[in-house]
C-alpha positions in Angstrom: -8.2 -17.5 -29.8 -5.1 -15.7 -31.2 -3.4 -13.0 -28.9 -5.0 -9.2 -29.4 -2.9 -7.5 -31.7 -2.7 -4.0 -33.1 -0.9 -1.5 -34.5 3.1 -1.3 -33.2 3.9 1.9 -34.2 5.6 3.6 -36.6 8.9 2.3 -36.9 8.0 -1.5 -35.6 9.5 -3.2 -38.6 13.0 -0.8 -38.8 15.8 -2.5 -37.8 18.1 -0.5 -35.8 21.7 0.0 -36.5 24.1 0.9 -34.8 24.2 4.6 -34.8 21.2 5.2 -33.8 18.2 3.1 -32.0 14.5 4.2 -31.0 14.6 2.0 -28.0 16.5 4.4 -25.3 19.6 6.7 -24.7 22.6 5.1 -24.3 24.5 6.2 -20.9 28.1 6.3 -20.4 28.2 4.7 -23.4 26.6 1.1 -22.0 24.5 -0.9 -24.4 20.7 0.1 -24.5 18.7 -2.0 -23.3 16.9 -3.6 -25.9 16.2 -5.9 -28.1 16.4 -6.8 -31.4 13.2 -5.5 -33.0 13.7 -2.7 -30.5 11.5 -3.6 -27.5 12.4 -1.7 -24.4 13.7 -3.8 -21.5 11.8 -2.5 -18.0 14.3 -5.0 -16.0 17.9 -5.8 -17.5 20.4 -4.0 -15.5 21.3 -1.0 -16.9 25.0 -2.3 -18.2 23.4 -4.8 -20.2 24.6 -8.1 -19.8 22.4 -10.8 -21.9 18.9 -11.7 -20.0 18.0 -14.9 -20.2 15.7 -15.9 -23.0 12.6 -17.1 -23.7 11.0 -19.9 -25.6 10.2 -18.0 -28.4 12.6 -15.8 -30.6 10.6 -12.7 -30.7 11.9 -12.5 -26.8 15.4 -12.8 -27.6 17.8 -9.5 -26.8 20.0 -8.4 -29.9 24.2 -8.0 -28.7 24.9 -4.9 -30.7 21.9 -2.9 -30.5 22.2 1.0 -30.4 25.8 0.6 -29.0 26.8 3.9 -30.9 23.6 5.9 -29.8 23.6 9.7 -29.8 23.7 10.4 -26.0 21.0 12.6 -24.7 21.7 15.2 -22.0 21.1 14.1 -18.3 19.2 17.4 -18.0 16.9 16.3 -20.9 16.3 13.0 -19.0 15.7 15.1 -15.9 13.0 17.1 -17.1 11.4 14.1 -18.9 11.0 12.1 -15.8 9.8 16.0 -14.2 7.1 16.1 -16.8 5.8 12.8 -16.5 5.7 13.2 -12.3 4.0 16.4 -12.8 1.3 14.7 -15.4 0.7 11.8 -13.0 0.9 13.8 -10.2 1.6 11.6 -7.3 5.1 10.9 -8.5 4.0 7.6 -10.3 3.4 6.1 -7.1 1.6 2.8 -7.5 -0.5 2.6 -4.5 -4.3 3.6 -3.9 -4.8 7.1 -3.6 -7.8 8.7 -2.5 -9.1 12.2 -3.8 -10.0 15.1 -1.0 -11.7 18.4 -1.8 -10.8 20.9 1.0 -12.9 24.2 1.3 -11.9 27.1 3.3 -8.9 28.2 1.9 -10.5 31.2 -0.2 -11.5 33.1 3.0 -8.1 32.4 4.9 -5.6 35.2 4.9 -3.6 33.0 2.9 -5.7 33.6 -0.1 -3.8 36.6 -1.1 -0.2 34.2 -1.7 0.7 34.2 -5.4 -0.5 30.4 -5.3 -3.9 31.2 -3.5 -2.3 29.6 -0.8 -2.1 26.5 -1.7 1.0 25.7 -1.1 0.8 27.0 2.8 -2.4 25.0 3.1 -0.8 21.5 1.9 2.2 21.9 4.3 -0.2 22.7 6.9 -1.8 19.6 6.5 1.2 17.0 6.2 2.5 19.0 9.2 -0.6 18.4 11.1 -1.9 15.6 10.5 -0.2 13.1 12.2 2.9 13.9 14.2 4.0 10.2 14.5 4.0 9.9 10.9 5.0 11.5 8.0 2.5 12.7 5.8 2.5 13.6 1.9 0.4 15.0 0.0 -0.1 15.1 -3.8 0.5 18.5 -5.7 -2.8 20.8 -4.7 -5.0 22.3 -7.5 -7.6 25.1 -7.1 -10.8 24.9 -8.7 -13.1 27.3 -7.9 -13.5 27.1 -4.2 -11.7 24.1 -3.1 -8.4 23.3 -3.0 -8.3 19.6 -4.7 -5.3 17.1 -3.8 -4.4 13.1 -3.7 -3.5 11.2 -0.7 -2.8 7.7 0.0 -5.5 5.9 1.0 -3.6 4.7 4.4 -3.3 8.5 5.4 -6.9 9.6 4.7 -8.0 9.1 8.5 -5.5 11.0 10.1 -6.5 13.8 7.4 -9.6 13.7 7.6 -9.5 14.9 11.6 -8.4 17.9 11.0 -11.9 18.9 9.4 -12.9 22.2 11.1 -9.4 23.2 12.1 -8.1 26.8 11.4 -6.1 27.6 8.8 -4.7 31.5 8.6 -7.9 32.5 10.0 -10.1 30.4 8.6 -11.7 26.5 9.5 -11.3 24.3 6.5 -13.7 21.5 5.3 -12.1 18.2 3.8 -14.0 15.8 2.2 -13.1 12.3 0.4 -14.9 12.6 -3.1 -14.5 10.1 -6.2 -15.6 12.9 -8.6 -13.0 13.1 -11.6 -9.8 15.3 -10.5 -9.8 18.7 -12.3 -8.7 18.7 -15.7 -8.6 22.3 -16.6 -5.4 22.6 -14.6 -2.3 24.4 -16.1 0.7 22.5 -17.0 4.1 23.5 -17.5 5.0 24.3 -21.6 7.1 20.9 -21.6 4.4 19.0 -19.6 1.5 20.0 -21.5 4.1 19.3 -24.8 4.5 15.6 -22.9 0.6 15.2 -22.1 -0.4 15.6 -26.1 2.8 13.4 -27.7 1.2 10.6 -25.2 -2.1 11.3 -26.2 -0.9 10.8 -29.9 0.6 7.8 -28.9 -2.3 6.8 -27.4 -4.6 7.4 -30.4 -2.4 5.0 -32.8 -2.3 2.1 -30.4 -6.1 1.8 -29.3 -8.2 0.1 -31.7 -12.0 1.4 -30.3 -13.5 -1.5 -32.8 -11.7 -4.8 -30.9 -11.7 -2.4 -27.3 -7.9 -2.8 -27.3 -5.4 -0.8 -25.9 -2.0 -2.3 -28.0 1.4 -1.0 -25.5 3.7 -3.9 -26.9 7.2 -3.1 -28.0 7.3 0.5 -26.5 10.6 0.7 -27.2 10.1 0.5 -30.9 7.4 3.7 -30.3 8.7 6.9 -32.1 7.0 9.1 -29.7 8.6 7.5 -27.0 12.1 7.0 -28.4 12.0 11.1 -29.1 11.1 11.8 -25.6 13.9 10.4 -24.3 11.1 8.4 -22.6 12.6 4.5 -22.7 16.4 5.6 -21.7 16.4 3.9 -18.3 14.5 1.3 -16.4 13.3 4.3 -14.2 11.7 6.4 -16.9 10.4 3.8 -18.7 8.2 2.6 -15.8 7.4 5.9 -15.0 6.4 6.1 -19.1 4.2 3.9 -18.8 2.1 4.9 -15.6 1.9 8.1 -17.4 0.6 6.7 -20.6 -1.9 4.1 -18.1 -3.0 7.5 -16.5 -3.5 9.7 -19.5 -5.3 6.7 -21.0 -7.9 6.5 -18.0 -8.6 10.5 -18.1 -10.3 9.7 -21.7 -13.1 8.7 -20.0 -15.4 10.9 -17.8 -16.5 7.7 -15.6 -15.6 4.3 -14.3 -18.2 2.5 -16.1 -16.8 3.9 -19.5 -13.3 3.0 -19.0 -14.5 -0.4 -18.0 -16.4 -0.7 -21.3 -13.7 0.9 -22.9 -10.6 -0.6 -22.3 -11.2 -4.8 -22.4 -8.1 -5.8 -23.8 -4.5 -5.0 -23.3 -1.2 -5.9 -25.0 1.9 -5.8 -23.4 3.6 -8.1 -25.3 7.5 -7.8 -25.8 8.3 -5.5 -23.6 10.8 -7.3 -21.6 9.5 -7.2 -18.5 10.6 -9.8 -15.4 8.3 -8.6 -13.2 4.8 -7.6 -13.3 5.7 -4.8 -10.1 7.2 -3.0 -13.1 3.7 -2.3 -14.7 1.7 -2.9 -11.5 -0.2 0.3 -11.9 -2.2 -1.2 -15.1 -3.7 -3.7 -12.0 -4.8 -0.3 -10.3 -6.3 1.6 -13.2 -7.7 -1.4 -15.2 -9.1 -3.8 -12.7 -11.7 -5.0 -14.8 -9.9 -6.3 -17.6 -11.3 -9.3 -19.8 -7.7 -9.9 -22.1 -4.2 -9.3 -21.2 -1.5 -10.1 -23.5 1.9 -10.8 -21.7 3.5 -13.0 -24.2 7.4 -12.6 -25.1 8.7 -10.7 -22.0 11.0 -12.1 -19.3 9.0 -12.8 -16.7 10.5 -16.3 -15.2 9.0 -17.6 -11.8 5.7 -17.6 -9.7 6.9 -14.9 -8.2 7.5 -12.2 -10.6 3.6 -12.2 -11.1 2.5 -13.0 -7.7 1.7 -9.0 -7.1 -1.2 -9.8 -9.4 -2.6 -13.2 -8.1 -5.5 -10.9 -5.9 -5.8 -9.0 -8.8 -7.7 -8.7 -12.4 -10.2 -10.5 -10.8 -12.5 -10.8 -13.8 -10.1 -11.7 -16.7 -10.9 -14.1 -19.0 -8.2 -14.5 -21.5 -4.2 -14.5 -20.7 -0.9 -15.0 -22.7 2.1 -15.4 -21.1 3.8 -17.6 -24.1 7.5 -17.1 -24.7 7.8 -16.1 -20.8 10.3 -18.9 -19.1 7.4 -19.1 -16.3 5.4 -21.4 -18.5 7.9 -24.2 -18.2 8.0 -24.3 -14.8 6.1 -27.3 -13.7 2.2 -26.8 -12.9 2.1 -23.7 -14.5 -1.5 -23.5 -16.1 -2.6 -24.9 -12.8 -1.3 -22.2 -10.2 -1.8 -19.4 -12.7 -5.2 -20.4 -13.5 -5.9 -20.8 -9.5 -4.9 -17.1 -9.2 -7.3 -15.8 -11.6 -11.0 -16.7 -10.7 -12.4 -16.5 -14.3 -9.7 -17.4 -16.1 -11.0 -19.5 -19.1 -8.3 -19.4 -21.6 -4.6 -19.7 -21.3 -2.3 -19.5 -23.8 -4.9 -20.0 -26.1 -6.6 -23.1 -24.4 -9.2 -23.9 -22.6 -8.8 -24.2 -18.6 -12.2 -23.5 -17.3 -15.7 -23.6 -18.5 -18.1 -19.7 -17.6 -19.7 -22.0 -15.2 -16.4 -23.0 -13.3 -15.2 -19.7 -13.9 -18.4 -18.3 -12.0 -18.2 -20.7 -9.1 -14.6 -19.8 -8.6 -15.0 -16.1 -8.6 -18.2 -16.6 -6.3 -15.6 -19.0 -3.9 -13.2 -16.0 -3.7 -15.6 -13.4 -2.9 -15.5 -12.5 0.3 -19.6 -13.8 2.0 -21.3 -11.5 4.6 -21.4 -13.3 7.7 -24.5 -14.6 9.1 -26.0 -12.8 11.9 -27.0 -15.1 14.6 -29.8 -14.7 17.0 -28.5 -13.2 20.3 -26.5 -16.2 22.5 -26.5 -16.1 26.7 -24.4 -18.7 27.9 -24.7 -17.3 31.5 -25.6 -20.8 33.4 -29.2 -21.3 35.5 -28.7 -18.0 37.3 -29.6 -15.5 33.8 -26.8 -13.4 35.8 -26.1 -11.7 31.9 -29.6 -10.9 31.6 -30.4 -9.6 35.0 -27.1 -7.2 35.0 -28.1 -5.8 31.3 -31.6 -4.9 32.2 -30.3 -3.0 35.4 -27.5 -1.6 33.6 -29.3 0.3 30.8 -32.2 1.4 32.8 -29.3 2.8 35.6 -27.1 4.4 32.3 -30.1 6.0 31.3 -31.3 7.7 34.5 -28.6 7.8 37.0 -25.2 7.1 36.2 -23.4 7.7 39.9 -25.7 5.0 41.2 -24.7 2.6 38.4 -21.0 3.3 39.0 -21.4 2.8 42.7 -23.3 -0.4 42.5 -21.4 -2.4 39.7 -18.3 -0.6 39.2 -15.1 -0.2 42.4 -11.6 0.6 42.6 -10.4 -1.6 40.3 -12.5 -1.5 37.6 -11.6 -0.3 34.2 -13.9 1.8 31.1 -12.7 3.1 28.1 -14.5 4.9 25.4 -13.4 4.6 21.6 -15.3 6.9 18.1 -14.5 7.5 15.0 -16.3 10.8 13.6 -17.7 10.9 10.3 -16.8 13.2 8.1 -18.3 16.2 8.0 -20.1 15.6 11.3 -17.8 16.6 14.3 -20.4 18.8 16.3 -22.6 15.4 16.8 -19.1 13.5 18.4 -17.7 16.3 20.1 -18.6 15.1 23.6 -17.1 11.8 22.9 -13.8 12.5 21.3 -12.3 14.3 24.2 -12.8 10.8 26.2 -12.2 8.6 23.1 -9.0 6.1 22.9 -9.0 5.5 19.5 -5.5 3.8 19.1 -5.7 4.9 15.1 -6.2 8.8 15.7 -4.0 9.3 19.0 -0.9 7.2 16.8 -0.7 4.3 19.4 0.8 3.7 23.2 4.0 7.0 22.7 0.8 9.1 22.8 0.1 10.3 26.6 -3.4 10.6 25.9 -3.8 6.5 25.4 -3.1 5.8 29.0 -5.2 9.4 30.4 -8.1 8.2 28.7 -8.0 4.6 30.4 -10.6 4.9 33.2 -9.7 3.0 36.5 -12.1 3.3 39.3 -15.6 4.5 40.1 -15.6 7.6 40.5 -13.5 8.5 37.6 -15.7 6.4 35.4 -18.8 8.5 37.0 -17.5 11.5 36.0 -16.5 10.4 32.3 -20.1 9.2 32.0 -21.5 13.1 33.3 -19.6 14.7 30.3 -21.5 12.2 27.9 -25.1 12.9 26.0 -28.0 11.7 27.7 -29.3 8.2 26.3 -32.7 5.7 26.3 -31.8 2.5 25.2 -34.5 0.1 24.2 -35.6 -2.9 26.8 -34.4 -6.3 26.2 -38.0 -7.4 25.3 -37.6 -5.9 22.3 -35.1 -8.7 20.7 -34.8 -7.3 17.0 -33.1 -4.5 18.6 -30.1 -6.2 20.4 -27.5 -8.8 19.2 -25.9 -10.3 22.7 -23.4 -12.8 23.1 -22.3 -13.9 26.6 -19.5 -16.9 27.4 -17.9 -17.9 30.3 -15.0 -16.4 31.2 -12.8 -18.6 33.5 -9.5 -18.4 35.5 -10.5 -14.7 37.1 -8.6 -14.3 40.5 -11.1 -14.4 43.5 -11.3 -11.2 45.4 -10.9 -13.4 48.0 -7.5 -14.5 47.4 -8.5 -18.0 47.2 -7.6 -19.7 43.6 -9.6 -18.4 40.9 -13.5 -17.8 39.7 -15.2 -18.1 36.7 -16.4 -14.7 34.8 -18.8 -13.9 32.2 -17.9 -11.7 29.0 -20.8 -10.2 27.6 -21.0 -8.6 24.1 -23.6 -6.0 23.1 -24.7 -4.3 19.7 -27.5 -1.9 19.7 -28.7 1.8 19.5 -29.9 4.5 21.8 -31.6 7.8 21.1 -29.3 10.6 22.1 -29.8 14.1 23.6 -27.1 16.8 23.4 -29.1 19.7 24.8 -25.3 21.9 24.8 -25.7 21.5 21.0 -29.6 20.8 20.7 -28.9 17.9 18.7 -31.1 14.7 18.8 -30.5 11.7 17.2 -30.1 7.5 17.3 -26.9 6.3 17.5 -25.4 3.1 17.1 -23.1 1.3 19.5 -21.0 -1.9 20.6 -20.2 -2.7 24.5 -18.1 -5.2 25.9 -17.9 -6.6 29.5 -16.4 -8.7 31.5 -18.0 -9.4 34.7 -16.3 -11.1 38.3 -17.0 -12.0 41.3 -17.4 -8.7 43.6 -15.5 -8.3 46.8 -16.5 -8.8 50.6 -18.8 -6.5 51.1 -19.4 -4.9 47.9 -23.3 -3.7 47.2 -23.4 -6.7 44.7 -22.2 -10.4 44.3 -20.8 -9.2 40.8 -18.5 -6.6 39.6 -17.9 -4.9 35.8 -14.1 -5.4 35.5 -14.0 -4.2 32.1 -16.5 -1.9 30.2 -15.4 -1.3 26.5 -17.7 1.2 24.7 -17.5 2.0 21.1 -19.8 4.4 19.5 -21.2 4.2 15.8 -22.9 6.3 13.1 -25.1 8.9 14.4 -28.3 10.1 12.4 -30.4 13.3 13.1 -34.4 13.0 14.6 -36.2 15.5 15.0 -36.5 17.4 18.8 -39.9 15.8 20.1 -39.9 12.9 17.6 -41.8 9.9 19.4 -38.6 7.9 20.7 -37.6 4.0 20.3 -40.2 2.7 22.4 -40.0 1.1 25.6 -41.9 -1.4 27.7 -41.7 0.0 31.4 -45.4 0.2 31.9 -45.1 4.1 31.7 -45.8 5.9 28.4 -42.7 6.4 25.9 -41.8 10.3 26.5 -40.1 12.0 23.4 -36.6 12.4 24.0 -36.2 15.9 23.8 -37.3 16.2 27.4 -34.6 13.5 28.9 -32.9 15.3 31.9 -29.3 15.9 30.8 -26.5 14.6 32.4 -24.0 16.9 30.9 -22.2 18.4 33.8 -21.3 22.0 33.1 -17.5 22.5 32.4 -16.0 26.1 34.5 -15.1 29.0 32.1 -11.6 29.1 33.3 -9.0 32.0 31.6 -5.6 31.2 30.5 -3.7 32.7 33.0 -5.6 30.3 35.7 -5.7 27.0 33.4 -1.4 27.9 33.4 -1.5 28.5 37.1 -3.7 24.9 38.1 -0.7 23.2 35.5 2.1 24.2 36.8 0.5 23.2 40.5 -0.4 19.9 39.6 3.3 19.5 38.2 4.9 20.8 41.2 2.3 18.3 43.8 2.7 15.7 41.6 6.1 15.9 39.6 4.4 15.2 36.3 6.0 17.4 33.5 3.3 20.0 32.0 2.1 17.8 29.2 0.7 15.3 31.2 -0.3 17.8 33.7 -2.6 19.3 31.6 -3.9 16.2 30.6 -5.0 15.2 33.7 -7.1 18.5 34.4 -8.7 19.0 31.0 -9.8 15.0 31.1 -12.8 13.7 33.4 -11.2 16.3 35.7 -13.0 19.3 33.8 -10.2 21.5 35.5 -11.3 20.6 38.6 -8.3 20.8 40.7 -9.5 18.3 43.6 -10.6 15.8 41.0 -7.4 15.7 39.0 -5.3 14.6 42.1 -7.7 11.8 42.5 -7.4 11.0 38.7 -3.5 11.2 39.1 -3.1 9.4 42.4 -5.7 6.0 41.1 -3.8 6.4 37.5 0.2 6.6 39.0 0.7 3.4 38.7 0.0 3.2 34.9 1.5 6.2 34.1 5.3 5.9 31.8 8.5 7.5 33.0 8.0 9.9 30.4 5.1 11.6 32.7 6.8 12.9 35.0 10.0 15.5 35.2 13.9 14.2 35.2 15.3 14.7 38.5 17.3 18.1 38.3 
């Protein structure tokens, strides 16, 4: 099969001369850069020396094109490249972006700003969100009551935990959403004058019959070559995300620009690396044809951005690229496209290889495996997780106190969902979530490490009450226990073996501060050693990792997960909390109890405070503990320079 064509435009077959040329501005008098018929060059360096060239002649760069071009303003240039970053949006940026509605702002006192506040709102976010890293936001549109924006998919976490947060006056609401961004937004006169010349463009280069969108030889485009649009390597990348993202707004879903858009041409273009058109990767990922034939493109790696992508391409040309003489080249091309089934017009794979392949790169679920206790003859893994669930569930200080001493270490670790922080409130103020406290510089990562009994205790009374399910009831646990050698013996003596144990599950959950009720998931990690001389047990928890899951709502008095105890299952709206009740202390006193602790302790007043709002619960007593079994793990930065 032939390479898709279609239409070139409008002045494909004049030849330029040398006072004037469609294929860029000329600056400081330097060559333009390109071709002979005209095709723009999205690589050569901008002074033009001769590119290497292809196989074929259509590739081939012309010596004398547009030398005499009428030079366009820099300011013209400058408010092109403004237009098309205002159309896109984001700046042309070529990585994933994620859309947010945020709700809130109409009833802040910001509402009343010339912009709605907007603006106010997006700087209070990117100033917010994450003090360790800088935040950016795309440009913010109201519509109707939310304020809409882009952000990069990376930053979407540390966004998204400022749902609830006050913004002049008023909490806000943010919410990822893939419903289309607003259209009816209002441009500027020369960006709305940029969007419709690009939508022209766009309607004499796709051909609805063959499903092809035809972008070869931009530079010979008259649309383009009056915008000013082709006049440096800069704008004429940014050009074509523009034209990519206009394109994709034509239809209303994903499913219609799939069917829509099968084939694409991007035939001589000069381009030497597929980084300068990347963004077609992004928007089109489901595309059947590409045509890359006659650009510059002359190694492995120039297209190696692409080899995880287009994943369900059938048809490429890359002839009249230098790549294809380099040897194995239909070989590691076609390895880096799954369905790849015709190269450069022949045949590499049959559908059926092409199905196996893409099946061989798809990522398989992995088998879940039937719980596994290595524990030895003594079922020491067994025994410690029926005691410990029963004891979690009905009295936590004896737990602690039997399994749990001076050196032993807990930590807690949630993510919220969105749009759910009243059912994780009690666990955030205790969770060590190295992605939302921004890693070890954050004081809060080494507060929240729990080292000894009675610390741990006291984390534990802050937390819901819970009723896990018995171990008899095996479709409800996954366990996995190994050995765990090379512990030091208490004893001092060489070393003991251990045991790590790993638990997934769920418990029912009662907040009776909120009057919430609900299952939650969970994951729990031990390791367990030999105890000390003397201890209530032969075996200590040296390390209790708990990470808590997705939460969803039951009813008060719903009949509960039920258990095998002999007794009957009680509903778990009557569970006995074990929420212990946190003092109503003023400002003036919480000030007072900080600057106390800093002057017993010599910690400076961030870490001060830490230490009494923790476990503590502004206990005064209770945070010298904390500070006097945590000292040794606390960082210089803790405590005061000597005056």
């Amino acid at each position: 099969m032939a390479p898709p064509t279609g239409p070139r435009g409008g002045s494909n077959n004049r030849k330029p001369t040398a006072r004037a040329s469609r294929g860029g501005v000329a600056k400081h008098r330097a060559a333009t850069r390109t071709d002979r018929d005209g095709d723009v060059s999205m690589g050569a360096p901008i002074s033009g020396s001769n590119p290497p060239t292809g196989p074929s002649g259509r590739g081939t760069r012309g010596r004398g094109a547009a030398r005499g071009a009428p030079a366009r303003g820099s300011r013209t240039s400058s408010r092109l490249a403004q237009n098309l970053k205002n159309y896109i949006g984001e700046g042309g940026s070529k990585h994933a972006k994620t859309t947010l509605k945020i709700l809130g702002v109409k009833n802040s006192k910001a509402a009343s700003n010339s912009d709605g506040g907007v603006k106010g709102l997006l700087q209070f976010i990117e100033r917010k969100a994450d003090k360790d890293k800088k935040i950016v936001l795309g440009r913010g549109v109201l519509d109707g009551d939310y304020v809409w924006v882009k952000a990069n998919k990376d930053d979407v976490s540390s966004i998204m935990h400022l749902n609830g947060y006050q913004y002049a006056g008023a909490p806000i609401t943010i919410e990822e959403t893939t419903e289309p961004f607003p259209t009816g937004t209002k441009f500027s006169k020369d960006a709305a004058d940029t969007r419709q010349k690009l939508l022209a463009l766009l309607a004499k280069r796709y051909n609805a019959e063959q499903k092809l969108l035809d972008l070869s030889a931009l530079g010979t485009d008259d649309i383009l070559g009056n915008l000013g649009a082709v006049g440096s390597q800069s704008l004429a990348e940014k050009s074509f995300r523009a034209i990519i993202h206009v394109a994709g707004e034509q239809f209303k879903t994903a499913e219609e620009k799939r069917q829509g858009i099968q084939s694409v041409s991007l035939a001589r273009n000069e381009i030497s690396d597929v980084d300068q058109v990347f963004t077609l990767a992004y928007s089109l990922p489901h595309l059947r044809r590409l045509d890359l034939s006659n650009n510059r493109l002359a190694t492995f790696s120039s297209i190696a951005k692409w080899k995880q992508e287009f994943r369900y391409l059938e048809e490429l040309y890359l002839v009249g690229n230098p790549v294809t003489g380099v040897a194995d080249y239909a070989v590691q091309i076609t390895q880096w496209f799954p369905c790849l089934q015709i190269l450069d017009g022949n045949i590499v794979r049959s559908p059926q290889e092409a199905a196996e392949a893409l099946k061989a790169m798809t990522p398989q679920p992995l088998a879940q495996l039937p719980s596994n206790l290595r524990d030895g003859e003594n079922n020491v893994a067994s025994i410690f997780l029926r005691s410990f669930f029963q004891l979690y569930d009905h009295d936590r200080p004896a737990l602690a106190a039997q399994f749990y001493d001076a050196e032993s270490v807990a930590s807690l670790s949630a993510t919220p969902e969105p749009g759910r922080d009243v059912e994780w409130k009690p666990y955030m103020k205790y969770s060590r979530n190295i992605q939302k406290l921004g890693g070890s510089r954050n004081p809060a990562v080494v507060q929240r490490l729990f080292t000894g009994a009675s610390l741990i205790a006291e984390m534990w009374k802050s937390l819901p009450a819970t009723r896990h399910a018995t171990l008899d009831q095996p479709e409800l646990w996954i366990i996995d226990c190994h050995t765990f050698p090379h512990l030091a013996d208490p004893s001092g003596h060489g070393f003991a073996m251990g045991l790590m144990i790993n638990v997934h599950g769920q418990f029912e959950e009662a907040d009776t501060t909120e009057e919430l009720y609900g299952t939650r998931t969970f994951s729990r990690s031990f390791i367990l050693g030999p105890s000390k001389p003397g201890a209530p047990h032969p075996y200590r928890v040296l390390s209790d990792q708990l990470t808590i899951h997705k939460w969803t709502l039951r009813a008060a008095g719903a009949a509960s997960v039920p258990v095998t105890t002999g007794a009957p299952a009680a509903p778990i709206a009557p569970v006995a909390p074990v929420v212990a009740a946190v003092p109503v202390i003023d400002d003036a006193t919480r000030v007072q109890l900080i600057q106390e602790l800093a002057r017993r302790t010599g910690m400076n007043a961030q870490y001060s405070e830490l230490c009494l709002s923790g476990t503590a619960n502004w206990n005064f007593d209770l945070a010298l503990q904390s500070f006097e079994e945590q000292r040794a793990n606390l960082p210089p930065a803790a405590f005061t320079a000597p005056a």
